[in-house]
N, C-alpha and C positions, 0 to 999 in steps of 0.2 A: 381064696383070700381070707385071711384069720382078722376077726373083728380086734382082735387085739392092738392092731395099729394104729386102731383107729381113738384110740385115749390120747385126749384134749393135754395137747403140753402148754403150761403157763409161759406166758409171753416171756417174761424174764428167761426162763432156760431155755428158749428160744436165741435172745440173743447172746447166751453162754458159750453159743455153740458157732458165733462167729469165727472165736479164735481157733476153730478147727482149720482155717480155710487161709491160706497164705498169698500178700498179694503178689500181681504180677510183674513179669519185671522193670528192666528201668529205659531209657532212652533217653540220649545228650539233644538237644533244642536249643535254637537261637534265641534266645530273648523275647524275640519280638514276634514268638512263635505258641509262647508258653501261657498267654491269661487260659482263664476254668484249668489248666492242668495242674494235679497234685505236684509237689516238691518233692523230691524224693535226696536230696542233701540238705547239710545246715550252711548255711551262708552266715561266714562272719568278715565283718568289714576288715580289709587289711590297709583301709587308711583312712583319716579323719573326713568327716563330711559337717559342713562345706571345706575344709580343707586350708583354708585364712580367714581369716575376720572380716565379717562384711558387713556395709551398713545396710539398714534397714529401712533409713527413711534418705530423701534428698536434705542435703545440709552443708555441714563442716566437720570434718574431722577435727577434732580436740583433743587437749587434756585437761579432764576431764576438772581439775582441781582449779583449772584457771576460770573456770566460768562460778565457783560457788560464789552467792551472793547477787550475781547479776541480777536484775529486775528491769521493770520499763524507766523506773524512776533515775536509778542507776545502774548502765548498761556496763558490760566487760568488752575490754576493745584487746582485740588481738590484730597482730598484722595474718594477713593473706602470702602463703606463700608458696602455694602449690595448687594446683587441681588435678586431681586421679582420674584417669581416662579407666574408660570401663573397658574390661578383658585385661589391662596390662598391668605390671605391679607399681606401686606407689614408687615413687624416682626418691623426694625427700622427704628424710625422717620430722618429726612435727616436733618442734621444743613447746618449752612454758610457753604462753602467752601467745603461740601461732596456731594458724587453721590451715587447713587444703580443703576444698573443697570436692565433693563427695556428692555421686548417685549412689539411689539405691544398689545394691549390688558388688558396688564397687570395693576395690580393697581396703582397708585399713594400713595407712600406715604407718611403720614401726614410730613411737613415742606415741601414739593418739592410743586414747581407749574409751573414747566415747564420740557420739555422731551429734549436733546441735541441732533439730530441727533448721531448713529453709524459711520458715513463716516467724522462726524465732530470734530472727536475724535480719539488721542492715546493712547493707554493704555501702560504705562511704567510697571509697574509690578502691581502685585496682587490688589494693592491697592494705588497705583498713576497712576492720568490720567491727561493727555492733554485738554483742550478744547481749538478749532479753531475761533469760530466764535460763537456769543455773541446769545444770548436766551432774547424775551421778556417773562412777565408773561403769562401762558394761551399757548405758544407755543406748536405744537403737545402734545396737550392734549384735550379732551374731557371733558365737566365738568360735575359731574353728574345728573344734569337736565338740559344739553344739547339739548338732544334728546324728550325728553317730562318732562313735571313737572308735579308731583304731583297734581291733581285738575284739569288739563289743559283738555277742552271737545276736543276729538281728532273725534270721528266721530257720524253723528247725523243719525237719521234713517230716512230711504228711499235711500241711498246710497248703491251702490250695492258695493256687498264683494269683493276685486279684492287678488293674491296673498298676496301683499302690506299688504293688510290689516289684511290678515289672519298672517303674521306676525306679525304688532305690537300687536293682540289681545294676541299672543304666549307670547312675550316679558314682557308682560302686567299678565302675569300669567291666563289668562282667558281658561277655559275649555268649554266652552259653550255660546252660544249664543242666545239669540234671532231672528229670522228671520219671513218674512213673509211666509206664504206656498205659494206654486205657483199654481195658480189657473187653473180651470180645463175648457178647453174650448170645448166647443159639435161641432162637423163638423157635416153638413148635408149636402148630392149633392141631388140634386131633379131631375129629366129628364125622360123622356118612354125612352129619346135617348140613355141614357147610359150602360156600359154596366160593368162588373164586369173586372177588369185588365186579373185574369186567363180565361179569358171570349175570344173568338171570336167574334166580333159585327158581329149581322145582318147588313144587308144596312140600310145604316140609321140612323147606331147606332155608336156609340164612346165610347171608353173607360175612365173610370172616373178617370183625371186626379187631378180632384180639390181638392179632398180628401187627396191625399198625399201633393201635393204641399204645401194646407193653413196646415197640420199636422206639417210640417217642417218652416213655417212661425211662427208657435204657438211655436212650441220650440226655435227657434231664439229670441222669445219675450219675452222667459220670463215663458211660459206654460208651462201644459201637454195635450195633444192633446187625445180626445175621442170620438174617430171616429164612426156614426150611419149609414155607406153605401149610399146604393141607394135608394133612397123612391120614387116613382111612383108620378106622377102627380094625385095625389086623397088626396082630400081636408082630408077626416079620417084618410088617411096615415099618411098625414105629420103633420099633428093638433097631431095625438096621437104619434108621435116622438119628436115632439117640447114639448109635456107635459114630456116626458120620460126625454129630454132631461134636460130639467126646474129644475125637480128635483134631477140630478144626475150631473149637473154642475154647473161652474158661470160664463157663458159668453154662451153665442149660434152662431154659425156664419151656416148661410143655402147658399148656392152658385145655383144660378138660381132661378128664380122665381121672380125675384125684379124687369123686367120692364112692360112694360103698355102691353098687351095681353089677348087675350081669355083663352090664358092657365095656366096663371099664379097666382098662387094661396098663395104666400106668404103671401101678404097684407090682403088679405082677412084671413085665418088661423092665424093672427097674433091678427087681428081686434078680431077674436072669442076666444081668451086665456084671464082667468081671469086676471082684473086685469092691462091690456095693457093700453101702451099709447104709438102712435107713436110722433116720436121726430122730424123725418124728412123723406123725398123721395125725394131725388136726392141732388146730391149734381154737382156745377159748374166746373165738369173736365173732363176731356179725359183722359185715359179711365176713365168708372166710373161712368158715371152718374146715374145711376137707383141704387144707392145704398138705404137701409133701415137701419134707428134705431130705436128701438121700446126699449121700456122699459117697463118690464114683472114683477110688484113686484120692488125688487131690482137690479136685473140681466137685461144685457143687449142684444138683439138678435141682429144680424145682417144680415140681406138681400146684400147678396153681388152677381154681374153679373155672370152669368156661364163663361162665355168666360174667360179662365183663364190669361189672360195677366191682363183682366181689374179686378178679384178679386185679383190679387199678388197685383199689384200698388195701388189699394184701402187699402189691408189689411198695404202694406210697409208705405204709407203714411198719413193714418188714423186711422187704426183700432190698429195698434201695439202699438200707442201712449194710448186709452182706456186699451188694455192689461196691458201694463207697470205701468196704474194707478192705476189697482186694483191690480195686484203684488205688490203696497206700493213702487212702483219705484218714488222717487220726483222727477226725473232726465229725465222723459221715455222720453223727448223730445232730449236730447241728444242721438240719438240712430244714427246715422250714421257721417261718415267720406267723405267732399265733395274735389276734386281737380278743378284746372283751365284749361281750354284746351279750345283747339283753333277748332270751327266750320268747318267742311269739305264741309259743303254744305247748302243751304238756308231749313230753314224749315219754311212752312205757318203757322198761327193762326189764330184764328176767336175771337175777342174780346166777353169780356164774360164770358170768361171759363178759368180755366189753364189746359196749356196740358204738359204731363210728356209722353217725349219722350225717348223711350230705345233706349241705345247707349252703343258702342262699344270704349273701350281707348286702343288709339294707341303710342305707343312710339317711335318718332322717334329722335336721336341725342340730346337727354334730355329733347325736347319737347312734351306736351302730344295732342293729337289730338283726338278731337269729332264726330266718325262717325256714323251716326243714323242711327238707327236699324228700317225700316218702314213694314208696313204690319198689318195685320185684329189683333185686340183684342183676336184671339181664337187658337192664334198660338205659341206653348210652345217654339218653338224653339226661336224666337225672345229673349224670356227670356234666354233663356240655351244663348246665344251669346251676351246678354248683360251683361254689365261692374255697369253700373249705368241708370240713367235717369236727361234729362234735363228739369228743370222745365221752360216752358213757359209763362210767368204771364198774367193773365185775362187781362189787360190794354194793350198789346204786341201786334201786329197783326201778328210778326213773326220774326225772326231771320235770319242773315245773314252768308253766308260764311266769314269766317275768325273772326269770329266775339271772344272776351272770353265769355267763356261761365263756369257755375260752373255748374257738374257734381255731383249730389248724388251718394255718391256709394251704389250697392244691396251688403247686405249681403250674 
């Protein structure tokens, strides 16, 4: 193994190198099949929404001209000569000086263009009324391409489906959709040391966390997570699981094996798969560094650190963003919600590198507070007890009590 690979590529040409990686394909979905899935079409309305003029509030249909001046003192008296039933269309047009009466919802009919509040209104008998207080045109009313027009591009693809959206498509009359499928990403843990979950470990040995953990990082991202076990430290093992995996995924992530050792055998089994090309080895962080990108064909593998603090942080802060791109996520960099909170205590840096420290938020009396989470890269709990991570910037040497600081939150 040539120590050469192992120069610290800057996070930016890190993610330069997304658009090497192309997403995957697409798949038609029923609507009500579609929330968390990207968009993979543009959806433009091909007809007005709401689609007629509706009121807004319970009242009178009006024109709107006849109510100016009204007041309590001197009311506008229009005859009654209609009421609109809700779901059907208004029967009579509405001249000067008449109302129909009107729910919410209901249509507008032709000659009205304005709604009178209920509460702003007397109704003297069957077909005389009061009006109080004066209406302009457009008042509690909706117009019918209010809400979207006709032609109007309402959502472009790569946008992910949220309720919302699975609404307007409803609205829209759409029974189906286009979406990307979500792609399928290969887990691999490497180690002698590891040991099966229903497993007792020998001394020595540990059970294999990393597996579930990135499983459930893949699904937060966007995946489906296809998990290959434990592969022994032997170069044929894991060569012929990386090939298994090649073909039966589109993404690889292997956990251990990516730093400089006698034992470590990623680099090398990556070097020997047709077709490779590594992109980088290491990248400038804590945790993190001995991370791998290789590029297999079209598909992207990943060498990520055993120590699972520093494969979660790697995959939270880089690799999920790769995932979400070949999901056809345009967005995948919006993926987290950060807050402001106030430092508990000094944390060191070493210029260089950025460090993403796990931390604990604390709320006291409306304020939030930053307590860092410190200890080895290989310690799950750190993570189960953090809230988020604070990012420390390469040019930083460190941070100070009381300082603000912005908080990433973990999903």
């Amino acid at each position: 193994m040539t120590k050469e690979f192992f120069t610290a590529t800057p996070v930016k040409q890190v993610f330069d190198r997304i658009f090497e990686f192309v997403p995957v394909g697409t798949e038609k979905l029923p609507i009500a099949e579609t929330c968390g899935r990207i968009l993979a079409q543009e959806v433009v309305a091909q007809t007005h929404l709401p689609g007629f003029a509706r009121a807004t509030m319970d009242g009178y249909a009006v024109r709107a001209a006849a109510t100016f001046g009204a007041s309590e003192s001197s009311p506008a008296y229009l005859e009654i000569i209609d009421n609109v039933h809700m779901g059907l269309a208004a029967q009579t047009p509405v001249g000067h000086g008449q109302a129909a009466g009107i729910a919410t919802g209901g249509m507008l009919p032709e000659g009205a263009d304005a709604v009178v509040m209920l509460e702003h209104t007397a109704k003297l008998d069957e077909t005389a009324l009061e009006i109080y207080k004066s209406v302009a045109p457009g008042a509690n009313v909706v117009a019918a391409d209010e809400d979207v027009a006709a032609g109007q591009k309402m959502l472009a693809p790569g946008s992910r489906i949220r309720p919302q959206e699975m609404g307007l498509m409803a609205a829209l009359g759409m029974e189906t959709i286009r979406v990307f499928k979500k792609p399928v990403i290969g887990i691999i843990s490497t180690g002698d040391e590891l040991a099966e979950i229903n497993q007792t470990p020998e001394p020595g040995q540990i059970r294999d966390v990393n597996t579930y953990s990135l499983a459930g990082c893949v699904a937060q991202a966007g995946g489906v997570a296809r998990t290959y076990g434990i592969v022994a430290d032997r170069f044929d093992a894991l060569r012929n699981t990386c090939t298994r995996a090649l073909e039966e995924t589109d993404m690889i992530l292997i956990s251990g094996g990516s730093s400089v050792g006698t034992r470590d055998l990623t680099l090398e089994v990556i070097e020997s798969l047709p077709d490779s090309q590594i992109l980088f080895h290491g990248i400038p962080i804590r945790p993190g560094k001995p991370t791998i990108l290789a590029k297999i064909g079209q598909k992207a593998l990943w060498g990520l650190p055993g120590q699972i603090a520093s494969a979660m942080v790697v995959f939270d802060r880089i690799v999920a963003r790769f995932v979400g791109h070949i999901s056809g996520n345009a967005l995948s960099y919006r993926q987290h919600d950060r807050i402001t909170a106030e430092l508990t205590r000094n944390l060191s840096s070493v210029q260089g590198r950025t460090d993403y420290v796990r931390t604990r938020i604390v709320e006291d009396q409306g304020r939030f507070y930053a307590e860092p989470i410190l200890g080895p890269s290989g310690l799950i709990r750190t993570l189960v007890e953090a809230d988020g991570l604070i990012e420390i910037d390469m040019n930083t040497e460190g941070l100070e009590k009381g300082e603000t600081v912005f908080v990433t939150l973990l999903r």
